[in-house]
N, C-alpha and C positions, 0 to 999 in steps of 0.2 A: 363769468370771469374765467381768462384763461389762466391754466397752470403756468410755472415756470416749466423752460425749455429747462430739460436734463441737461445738465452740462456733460459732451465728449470725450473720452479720456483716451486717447491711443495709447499701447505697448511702446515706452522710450518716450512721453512727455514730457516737461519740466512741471511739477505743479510746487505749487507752497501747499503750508498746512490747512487742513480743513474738514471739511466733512466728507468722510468714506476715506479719508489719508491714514495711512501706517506708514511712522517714519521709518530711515533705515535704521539698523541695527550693528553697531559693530562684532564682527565675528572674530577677525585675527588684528590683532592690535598693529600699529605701527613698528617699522623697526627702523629705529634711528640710530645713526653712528654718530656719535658725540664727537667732537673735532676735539685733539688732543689736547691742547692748548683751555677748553674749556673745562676740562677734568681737573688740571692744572691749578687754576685759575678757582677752582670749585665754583663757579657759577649754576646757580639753581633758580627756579620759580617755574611758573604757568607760560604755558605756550598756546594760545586758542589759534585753531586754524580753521577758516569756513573751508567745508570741503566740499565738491559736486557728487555725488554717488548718482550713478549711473544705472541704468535699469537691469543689468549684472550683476550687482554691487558694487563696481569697482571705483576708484578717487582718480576724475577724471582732471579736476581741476582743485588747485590750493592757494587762498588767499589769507596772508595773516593779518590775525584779527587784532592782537597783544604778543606781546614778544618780550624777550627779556632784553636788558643794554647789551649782551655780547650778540653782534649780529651775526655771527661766524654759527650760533646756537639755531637761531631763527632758520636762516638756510637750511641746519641740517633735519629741521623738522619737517621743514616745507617739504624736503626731499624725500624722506622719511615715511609721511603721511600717505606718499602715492601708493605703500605698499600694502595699505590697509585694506582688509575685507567689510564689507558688509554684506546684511543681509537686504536686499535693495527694498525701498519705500514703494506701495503699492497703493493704489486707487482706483476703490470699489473693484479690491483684487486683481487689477493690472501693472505689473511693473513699470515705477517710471522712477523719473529724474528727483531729485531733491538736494538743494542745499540743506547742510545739517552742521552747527557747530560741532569742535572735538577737540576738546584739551588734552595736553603732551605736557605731563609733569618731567620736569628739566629736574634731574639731582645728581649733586656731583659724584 
């Protein structure tokens, strides 16, 4: 009986979780500017944004997940988020790509 073929992992692939996976890790949080009018307004809650960390670490892409009613908030998460560090998701010790949720608590 043959083994399973090792699965291939290049330097900068997209993988999900699994086995030999370390996800990323946030290192420098996001830095979001609150739109005025939201401070205002004191709107608060969770903000989840799927984010792509890159085999860098860095938020190459941001899709939201939950968002609060003011959508003026959502935007400036979205925007927010790109500035975030990680520490980038590795497999079997090679840097690659990973989707990773990341909540942005919203307070006024």
């Amino acid at each position: 009986m043959l083994a399973p073929a090792k699965e291939e992992v290049k330097r900068g692939d997209l993988v999900g979780p699994g086995i030999g996976v370390v996800e990323p890790v946030l290192v420098t949080p996001p830095r979001v500017v609150y739109p005025a009018i939201a401070r205002q307004q004191r709107v608060g809650g969770k903000v989840v944004v799927l984010v792509l960390v890159d085999e860098n670490g860095n938020v190459t892409e941001a899709r939201l997940q939950q968002g609060v009613p003011q959508a003026a908030i959502n935007t400036a998460v979205l925007e927010g988020v790109k500035s975030a560090k990680f520490r980038a998701a590795t497999k079997n010790g090679l840097a690659v790509k990973m989707w990773r949720p990341l909540i942005v608590d919203v307070k006024p």
